[in-house]
FINULUM-904351 format. One record per residue: residue number from 1; residue in one letter; x, y, z of N, C-alpha, C in turn. Coordinates in steps of 0.02 Angstrom, whole numbers. Atoms other than C-alpha are relative to their C-alpha. Layout:
BEGIN
@pos NUM	code A	n_xx X	n_yy Y	n_zz Z	ca_xx X	ca_yy Y	ca_zz Z	c_xx X	c_yy Y	c_zz Z .
...
END
This chain:
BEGIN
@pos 1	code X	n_xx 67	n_yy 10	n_zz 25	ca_xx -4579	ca_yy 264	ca_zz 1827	c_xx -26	c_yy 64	c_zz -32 .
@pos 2	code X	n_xx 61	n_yy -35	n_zz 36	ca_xx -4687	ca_yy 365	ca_zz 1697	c_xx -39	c_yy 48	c_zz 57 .
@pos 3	code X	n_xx 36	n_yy -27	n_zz -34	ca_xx -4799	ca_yy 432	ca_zz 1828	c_xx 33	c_yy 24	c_zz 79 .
@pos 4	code X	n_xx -11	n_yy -14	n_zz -73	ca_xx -4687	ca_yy 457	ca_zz 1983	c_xx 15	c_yy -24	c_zz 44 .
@pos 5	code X	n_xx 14	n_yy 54	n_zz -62	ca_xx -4732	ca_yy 328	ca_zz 2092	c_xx 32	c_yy -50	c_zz 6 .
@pos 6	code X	n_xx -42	n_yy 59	n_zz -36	ca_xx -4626	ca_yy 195	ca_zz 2176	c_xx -41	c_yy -69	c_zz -10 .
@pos 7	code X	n_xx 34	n_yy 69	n_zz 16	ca_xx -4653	ca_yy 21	ca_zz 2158	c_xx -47	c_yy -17	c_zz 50 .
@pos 8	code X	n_xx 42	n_yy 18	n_zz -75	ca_xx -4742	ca_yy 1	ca_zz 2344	c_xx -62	c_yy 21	c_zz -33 .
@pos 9	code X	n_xx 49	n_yy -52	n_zz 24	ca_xx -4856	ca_yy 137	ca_zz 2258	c_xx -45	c_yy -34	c_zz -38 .
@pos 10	code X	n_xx 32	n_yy 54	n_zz 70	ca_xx -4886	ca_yy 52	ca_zz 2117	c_xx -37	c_yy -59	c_zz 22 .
@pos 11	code X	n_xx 24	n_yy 62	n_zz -30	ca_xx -4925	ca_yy -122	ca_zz 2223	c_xx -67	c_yy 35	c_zz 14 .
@pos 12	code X	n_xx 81	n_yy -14	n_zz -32	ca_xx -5048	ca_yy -19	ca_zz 2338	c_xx -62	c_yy 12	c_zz -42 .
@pos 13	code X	n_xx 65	n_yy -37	n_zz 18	ca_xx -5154	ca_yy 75	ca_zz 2209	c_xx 0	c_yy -63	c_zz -72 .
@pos 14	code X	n_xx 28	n_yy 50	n_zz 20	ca_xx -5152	ca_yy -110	ca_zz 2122	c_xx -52	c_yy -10	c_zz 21 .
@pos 15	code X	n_xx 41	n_yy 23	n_zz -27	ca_xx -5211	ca_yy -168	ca_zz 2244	c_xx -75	c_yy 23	c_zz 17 .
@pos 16	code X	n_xx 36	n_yy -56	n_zz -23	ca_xx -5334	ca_yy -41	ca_zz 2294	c_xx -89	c_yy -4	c_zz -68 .
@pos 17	code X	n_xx 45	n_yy 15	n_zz 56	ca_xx -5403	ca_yy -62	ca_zz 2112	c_xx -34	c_yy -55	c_zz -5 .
@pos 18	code X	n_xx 11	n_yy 65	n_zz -2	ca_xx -5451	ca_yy -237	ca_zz 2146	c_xx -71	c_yy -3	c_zz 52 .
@pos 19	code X	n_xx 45	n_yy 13	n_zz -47	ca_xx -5535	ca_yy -214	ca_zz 2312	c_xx 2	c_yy 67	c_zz 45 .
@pos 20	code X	n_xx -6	n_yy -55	n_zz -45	ca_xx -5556	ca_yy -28	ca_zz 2390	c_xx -18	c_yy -5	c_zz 42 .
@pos 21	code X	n_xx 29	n_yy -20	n_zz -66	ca_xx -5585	ca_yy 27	ca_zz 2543	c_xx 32	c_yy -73	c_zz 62 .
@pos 22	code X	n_xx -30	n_yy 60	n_zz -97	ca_xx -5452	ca_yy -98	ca_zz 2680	c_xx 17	c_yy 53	c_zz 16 .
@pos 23	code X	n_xx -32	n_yy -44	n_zz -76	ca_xx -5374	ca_yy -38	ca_zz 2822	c_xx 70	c_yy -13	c_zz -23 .
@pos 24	code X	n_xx -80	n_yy 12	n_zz 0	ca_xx -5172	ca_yy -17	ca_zz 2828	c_xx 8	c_yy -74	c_zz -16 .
@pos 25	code X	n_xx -32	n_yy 71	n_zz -5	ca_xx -5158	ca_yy -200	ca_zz 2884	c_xx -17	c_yy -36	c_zz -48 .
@pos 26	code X	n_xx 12	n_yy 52	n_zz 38	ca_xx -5256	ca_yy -285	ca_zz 2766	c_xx 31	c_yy 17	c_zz -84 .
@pos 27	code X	n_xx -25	n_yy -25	n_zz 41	ca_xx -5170	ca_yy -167	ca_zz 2627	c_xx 71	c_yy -54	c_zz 8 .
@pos 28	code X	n_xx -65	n_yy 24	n_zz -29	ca_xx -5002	ca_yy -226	ca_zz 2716	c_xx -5	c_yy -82	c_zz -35 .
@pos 29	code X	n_xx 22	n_yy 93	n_zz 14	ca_xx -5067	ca_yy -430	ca_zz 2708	c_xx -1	c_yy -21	c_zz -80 .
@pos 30	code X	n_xx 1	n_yy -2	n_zz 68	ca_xx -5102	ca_yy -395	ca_zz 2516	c_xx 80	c_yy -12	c_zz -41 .
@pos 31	code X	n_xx -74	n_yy -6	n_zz 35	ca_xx -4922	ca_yy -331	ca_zz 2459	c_xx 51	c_yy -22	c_zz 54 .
@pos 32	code X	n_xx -50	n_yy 21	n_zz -35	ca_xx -4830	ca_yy -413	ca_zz 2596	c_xx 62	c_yy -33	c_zz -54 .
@pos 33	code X	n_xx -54	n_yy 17	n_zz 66	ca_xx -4755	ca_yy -537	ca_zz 2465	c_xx 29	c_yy 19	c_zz -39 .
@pos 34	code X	n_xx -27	n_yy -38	n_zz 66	ca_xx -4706	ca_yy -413	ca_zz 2341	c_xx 47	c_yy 51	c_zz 40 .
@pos 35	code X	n_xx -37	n_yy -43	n_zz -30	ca_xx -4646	ca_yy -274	ca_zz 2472	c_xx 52	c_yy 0	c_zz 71 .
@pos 36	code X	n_xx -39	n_yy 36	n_zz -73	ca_xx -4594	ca_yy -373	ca_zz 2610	c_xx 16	c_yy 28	c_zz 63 .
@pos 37	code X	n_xx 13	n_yy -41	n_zz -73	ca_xx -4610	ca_yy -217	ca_zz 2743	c_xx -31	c_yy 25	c_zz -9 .
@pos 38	code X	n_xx 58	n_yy -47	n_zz -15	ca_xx -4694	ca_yy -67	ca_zz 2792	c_xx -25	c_yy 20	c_zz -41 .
@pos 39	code X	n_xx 47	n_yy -40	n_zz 52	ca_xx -4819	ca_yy 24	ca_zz 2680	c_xx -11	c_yy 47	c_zz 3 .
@pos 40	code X	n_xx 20	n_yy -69	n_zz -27	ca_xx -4837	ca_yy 175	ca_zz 2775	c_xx 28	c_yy 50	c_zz -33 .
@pos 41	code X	n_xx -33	n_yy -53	n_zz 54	ca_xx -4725	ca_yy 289	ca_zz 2660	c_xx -39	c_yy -18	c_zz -55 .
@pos 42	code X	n_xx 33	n_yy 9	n_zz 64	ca_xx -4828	ca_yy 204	ca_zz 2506	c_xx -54	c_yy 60	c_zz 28 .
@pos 43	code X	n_xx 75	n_yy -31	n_zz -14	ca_xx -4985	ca_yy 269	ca_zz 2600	c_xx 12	c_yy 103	c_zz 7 .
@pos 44	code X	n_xx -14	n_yy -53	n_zz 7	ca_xx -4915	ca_yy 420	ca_zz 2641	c_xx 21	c_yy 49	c_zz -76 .
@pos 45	code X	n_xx -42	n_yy -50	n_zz 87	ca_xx -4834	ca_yy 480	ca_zz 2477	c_xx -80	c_yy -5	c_zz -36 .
@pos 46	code X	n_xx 61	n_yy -25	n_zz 20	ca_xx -5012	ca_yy 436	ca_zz 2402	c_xx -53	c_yy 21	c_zz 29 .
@pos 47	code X	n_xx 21	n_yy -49	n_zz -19	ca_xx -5100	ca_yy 530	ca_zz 2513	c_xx 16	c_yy 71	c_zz -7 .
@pos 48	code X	n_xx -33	n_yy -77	n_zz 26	ca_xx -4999	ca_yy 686	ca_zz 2471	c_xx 3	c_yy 9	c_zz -62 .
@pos 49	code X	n_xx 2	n_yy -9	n_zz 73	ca_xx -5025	ca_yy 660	ca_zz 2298	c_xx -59	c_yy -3	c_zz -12 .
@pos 50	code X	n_xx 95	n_yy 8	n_zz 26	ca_xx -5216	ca_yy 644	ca_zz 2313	c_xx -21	c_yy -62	c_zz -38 .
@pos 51	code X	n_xx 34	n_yy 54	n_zz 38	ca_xx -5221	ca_yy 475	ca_zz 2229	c_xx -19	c_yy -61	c_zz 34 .
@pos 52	code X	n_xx 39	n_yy 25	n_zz -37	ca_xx -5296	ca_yy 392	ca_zz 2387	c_xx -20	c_yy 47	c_zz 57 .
@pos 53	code X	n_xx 43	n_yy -53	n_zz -79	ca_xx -5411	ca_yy 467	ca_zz 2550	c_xx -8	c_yy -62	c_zz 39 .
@pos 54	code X	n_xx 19	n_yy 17	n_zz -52	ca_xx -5443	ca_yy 401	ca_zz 2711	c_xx -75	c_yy 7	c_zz -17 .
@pos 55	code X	n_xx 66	n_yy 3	n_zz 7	ca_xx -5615	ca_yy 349	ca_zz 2738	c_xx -23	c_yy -39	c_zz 83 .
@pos 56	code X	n_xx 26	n_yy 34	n_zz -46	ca_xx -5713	ca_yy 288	ca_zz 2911	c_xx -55	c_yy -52	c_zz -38 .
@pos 57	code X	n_xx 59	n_yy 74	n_zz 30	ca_xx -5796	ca_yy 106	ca_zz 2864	c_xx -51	c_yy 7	c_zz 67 .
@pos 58	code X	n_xx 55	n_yy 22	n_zz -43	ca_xx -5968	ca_yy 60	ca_zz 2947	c_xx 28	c_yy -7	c_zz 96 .
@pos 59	code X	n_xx -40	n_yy 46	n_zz -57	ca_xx -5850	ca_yy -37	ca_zz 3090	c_xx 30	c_yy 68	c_zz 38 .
@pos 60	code X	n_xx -46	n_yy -59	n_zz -17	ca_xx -5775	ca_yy 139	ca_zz 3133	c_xx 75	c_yy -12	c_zz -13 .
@pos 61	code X	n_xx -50	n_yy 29	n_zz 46	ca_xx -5612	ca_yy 74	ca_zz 3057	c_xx 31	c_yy 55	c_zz -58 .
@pos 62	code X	n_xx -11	n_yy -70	n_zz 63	ca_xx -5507	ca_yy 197	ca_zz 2949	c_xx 11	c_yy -49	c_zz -55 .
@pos 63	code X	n_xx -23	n_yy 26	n_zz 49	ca_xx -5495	ca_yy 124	ca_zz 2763	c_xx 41	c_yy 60	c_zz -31 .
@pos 64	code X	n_xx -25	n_yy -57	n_zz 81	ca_xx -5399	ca_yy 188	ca_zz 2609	c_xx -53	c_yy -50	c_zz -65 .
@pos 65	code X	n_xx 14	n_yy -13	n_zz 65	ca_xx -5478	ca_yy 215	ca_zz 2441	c_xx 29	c_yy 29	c_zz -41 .
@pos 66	code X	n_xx -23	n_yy -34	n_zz 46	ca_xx -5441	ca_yy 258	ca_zz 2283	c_xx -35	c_yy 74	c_zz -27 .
@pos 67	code X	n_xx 33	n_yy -71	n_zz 16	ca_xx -5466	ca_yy 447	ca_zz 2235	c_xx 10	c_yy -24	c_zz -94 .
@pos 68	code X	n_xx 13	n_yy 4	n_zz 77	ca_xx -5514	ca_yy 487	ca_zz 2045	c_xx 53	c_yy 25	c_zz -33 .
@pos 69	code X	n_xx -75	n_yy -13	n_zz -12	ca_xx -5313	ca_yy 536	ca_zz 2022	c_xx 50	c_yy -67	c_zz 8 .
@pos 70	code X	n_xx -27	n_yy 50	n_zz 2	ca_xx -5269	ca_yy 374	ca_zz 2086	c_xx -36	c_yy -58	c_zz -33 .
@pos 71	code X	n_xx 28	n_yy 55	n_zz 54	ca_xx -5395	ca_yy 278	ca_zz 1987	c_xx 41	c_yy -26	c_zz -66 .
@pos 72	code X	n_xx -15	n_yy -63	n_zz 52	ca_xx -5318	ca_yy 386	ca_zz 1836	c_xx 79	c_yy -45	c_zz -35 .
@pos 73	code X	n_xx -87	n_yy 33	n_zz 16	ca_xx -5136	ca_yy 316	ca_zz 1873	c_xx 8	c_yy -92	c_zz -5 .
@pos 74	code X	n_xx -7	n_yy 73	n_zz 11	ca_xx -5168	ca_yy 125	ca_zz 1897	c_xx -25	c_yy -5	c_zz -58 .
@pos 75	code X	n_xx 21	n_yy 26	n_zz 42	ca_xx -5272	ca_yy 119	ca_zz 1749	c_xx 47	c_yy 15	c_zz -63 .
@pos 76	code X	n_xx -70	n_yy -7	n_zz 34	ca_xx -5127	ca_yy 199	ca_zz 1653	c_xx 29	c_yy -58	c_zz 1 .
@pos 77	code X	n_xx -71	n_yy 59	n_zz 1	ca_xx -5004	ca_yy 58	ca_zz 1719	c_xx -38	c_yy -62	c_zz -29 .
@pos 78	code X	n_xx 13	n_yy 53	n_zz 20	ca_xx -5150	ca_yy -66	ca_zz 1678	c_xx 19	c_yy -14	c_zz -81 .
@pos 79	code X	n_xx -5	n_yy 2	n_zz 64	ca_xx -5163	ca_yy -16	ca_zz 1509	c_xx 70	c_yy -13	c_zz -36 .
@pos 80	code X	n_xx -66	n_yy 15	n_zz 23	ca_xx -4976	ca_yy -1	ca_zz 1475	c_xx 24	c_yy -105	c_zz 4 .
@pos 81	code X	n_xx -4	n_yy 46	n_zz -20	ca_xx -4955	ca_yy -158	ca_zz 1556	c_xx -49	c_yy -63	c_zz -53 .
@pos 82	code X	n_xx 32	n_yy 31	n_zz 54	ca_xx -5091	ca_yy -254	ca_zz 1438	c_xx 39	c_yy 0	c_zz -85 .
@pos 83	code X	n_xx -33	n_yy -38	n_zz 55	ca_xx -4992	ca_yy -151	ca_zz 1288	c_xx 44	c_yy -63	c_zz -6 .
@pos 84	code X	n_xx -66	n_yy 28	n_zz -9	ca_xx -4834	ca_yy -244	ca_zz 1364	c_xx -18	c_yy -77	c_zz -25 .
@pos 85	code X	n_xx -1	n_yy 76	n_zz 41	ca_xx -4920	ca_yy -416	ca_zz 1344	c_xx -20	c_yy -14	c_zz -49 .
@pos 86	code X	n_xx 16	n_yy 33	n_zz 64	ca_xx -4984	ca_yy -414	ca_zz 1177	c_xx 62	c_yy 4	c_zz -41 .
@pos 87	code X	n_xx -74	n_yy 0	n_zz 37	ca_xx -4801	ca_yy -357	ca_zz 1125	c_xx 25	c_yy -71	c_zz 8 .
@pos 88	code X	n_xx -23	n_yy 68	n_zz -6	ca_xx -4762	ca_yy -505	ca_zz 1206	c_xx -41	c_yy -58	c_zz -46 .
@pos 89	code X	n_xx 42	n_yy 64	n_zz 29	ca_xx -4871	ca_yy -621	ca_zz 1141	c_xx 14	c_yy -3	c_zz -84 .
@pos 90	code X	n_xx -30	n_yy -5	n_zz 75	ca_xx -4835	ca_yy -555	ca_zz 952	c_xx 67	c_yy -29	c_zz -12 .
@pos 91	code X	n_xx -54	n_yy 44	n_zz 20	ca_xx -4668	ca_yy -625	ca_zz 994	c_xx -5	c_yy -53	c_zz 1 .
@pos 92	code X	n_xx -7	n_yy 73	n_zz -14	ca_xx -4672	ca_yy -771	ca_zz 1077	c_xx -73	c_yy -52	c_zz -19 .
@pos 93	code X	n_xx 69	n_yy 38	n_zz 3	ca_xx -4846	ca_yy -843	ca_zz 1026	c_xx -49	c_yy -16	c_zz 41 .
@pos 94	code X	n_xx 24	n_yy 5	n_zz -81	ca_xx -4999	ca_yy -881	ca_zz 1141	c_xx 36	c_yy -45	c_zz 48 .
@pos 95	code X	n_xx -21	n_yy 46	n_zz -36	ca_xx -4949	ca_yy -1032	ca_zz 1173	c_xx 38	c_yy -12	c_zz 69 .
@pos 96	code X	n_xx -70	n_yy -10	n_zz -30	ca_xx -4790	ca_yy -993	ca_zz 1251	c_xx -7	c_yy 59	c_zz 46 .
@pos 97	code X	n_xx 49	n_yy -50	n_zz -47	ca_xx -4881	ca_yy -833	ca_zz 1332	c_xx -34	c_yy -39	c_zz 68 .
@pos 98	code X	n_xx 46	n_yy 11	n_zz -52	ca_xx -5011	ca_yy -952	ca_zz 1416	c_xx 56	c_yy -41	c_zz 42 .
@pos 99	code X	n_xx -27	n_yy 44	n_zz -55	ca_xx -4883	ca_yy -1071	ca_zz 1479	c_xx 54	c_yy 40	c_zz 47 .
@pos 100	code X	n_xx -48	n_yy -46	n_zz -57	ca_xx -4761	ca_yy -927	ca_zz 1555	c_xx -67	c_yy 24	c_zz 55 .
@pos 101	code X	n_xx 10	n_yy -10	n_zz -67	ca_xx -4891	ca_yy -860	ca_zz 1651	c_xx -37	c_yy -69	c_zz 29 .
@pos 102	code X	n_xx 2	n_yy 80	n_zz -18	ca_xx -4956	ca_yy -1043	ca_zz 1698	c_xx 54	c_yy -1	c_zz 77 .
@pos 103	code X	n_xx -62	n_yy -9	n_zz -50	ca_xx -4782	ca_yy -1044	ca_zz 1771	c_xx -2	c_yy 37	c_zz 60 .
@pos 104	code X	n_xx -14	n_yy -76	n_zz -38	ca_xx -4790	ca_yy -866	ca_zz 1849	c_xx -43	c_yy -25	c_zz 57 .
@pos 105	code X	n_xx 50	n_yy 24	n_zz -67	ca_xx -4942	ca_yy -935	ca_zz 1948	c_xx 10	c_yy -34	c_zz 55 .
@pos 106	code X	n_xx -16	n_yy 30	n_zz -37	ca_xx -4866	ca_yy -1061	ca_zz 2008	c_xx 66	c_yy 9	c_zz 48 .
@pos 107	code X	n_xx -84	n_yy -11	n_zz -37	ca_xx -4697	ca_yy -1004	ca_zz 2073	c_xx -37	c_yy 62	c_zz 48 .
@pos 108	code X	n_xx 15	n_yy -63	n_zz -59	ca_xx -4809	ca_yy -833	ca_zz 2168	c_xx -46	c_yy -47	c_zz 45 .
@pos 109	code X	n_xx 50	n_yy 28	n_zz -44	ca_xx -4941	ca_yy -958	ca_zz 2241	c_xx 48	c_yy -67	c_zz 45 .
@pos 110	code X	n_xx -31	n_yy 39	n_zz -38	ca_xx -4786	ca_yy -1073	ca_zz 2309	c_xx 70	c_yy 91	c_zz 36 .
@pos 111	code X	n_xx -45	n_yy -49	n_zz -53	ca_xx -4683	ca_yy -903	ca_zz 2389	c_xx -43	c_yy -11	c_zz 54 .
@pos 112	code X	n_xx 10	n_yy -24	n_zz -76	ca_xx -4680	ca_yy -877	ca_zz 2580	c_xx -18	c_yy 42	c_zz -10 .
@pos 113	code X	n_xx 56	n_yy -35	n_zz -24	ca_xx -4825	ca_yy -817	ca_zz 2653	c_xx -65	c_yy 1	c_zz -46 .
@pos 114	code X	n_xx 50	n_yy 13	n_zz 36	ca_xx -4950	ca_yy -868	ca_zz 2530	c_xx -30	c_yy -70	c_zz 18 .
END
């Protein structure tokens, strides 16, 4: 990867971008399907890279957040990632765009554990 970071990495500080501030587990519950074990080396490696912090929620509860570093790097992969589908789409047409991911939806919302 461009920036460093492992694919777990990449999942978390997706995810992270979506909805900051869970706890391990509910991080874990998120990318289960995609990483299928532990997360704790994701969390770790971006904690030592500064592109998430620990935080105490209301609940006394430790969350993770995204630091302005790890904002920095997902919005990189978003952008690339957007890049990637209009390449696509210049090939294959919308059409054929909307109905792959159509598809895509349906084959991640029928995997185990969803």
């Amino acid at each position: 990867r461009e920036a460093g970071i492992s694919d777990d990495e990449h999942f978390v500080l997706g995810v992270l971008m979506v909805r900051d501030g869970l706890t391990a587990s509910r991080l874990k519950a998120s990318v289960s399907d995609l990483l299928g074990g532990d997360i704790a080396s994701a969390l770790d490696a971006l904690l030592s890279r500064a592109y998430i912090v620990k935080a105490d929620a209301a609940d006394g509860s430790e969350i993770y957040r995204l630091a302005d570093a790890g904002r920095d790097c997902a919005l990189h992969f978003l952008a690339a990632a957007k890049a990637h589908e209009a390449n696509v789409s210049e090939r294959f047409g919308e059409d054929e765009v909307a109905t792959l991911k159509t598809s895509l939806r349906a084959l991640l919302s029928a995997s185990p554990g969803r």
